[in-house]
N, C-alpha and C positions, 0 to 999 in steps of 0.2 A: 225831191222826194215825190213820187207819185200819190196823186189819190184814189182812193177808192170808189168805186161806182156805187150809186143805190142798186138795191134791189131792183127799184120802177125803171133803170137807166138799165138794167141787164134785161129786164122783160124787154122793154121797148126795143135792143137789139136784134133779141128772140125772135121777136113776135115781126120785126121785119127781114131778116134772114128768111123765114118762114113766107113771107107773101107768095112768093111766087112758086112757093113748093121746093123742097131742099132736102137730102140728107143729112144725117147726125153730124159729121165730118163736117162738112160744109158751115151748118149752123154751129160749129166750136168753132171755126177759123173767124167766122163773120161776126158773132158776138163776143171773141177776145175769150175764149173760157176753155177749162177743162172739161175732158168726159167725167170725172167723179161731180164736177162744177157742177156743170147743164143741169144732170140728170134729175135734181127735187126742180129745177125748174122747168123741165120739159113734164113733168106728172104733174106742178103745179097749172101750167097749162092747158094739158090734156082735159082733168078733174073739171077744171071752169071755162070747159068749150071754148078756148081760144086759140089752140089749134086742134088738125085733126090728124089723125096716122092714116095713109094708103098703105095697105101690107100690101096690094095685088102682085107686083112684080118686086116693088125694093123697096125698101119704107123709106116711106116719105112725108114729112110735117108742112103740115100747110095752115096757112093764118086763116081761120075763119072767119063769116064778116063780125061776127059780137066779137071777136081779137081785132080785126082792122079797127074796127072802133074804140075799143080800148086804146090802140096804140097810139090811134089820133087825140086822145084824150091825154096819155101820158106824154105821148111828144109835146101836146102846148104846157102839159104843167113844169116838165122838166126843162124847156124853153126860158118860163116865167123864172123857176128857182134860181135858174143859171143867171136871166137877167139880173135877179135880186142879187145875186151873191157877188156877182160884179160892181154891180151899184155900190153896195155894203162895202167892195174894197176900195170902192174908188178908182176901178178902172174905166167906169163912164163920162 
């Protein structure tokens, strides 16, 4: 049975699909998601400048540095919980 991702575990996918600049397609394939999926989390996004849209020739989502930073912050903590939760099974 699979599990489910957090929320901070599908940002942090986001928000690194997004570094180097991506379309919508791209960022569903590389964060495992639907388009109904993404969509509050690329507005959630947007809303708190973590990434940004280029409309000039094809849109495009790009990780802002306040996103890069974010994601550096949720990569260690989601890191940490993952350590915890191993420990807690006794897989360490």
């Amino acid at each position: 049975m699979g599990k489910k991702r957090s929320s901070e575990m599908i940002i942090e996918s986001i928000l690194q699909a997004c570094t180097n600049g991506t379309n919508k397609t791209k960022m569903i394939y590389q964060s495992n998601l639907n388009s109904s999926t993404i969509k509050p989390y690329i507005n959630l996004l947007k809303d708190n400048d973590l990434i940004e849209v280029d409309q000039t020739t094809k849109v495009t989502y790009k990780t802002t540095k306040k996103g890069y930073e974010f994601m550096r912050s949720l990569k260690r903590h989601n890191d940490e919980i993952l350590k915890l939760t191993l420990s807690l099974a006794g897989t360490i």
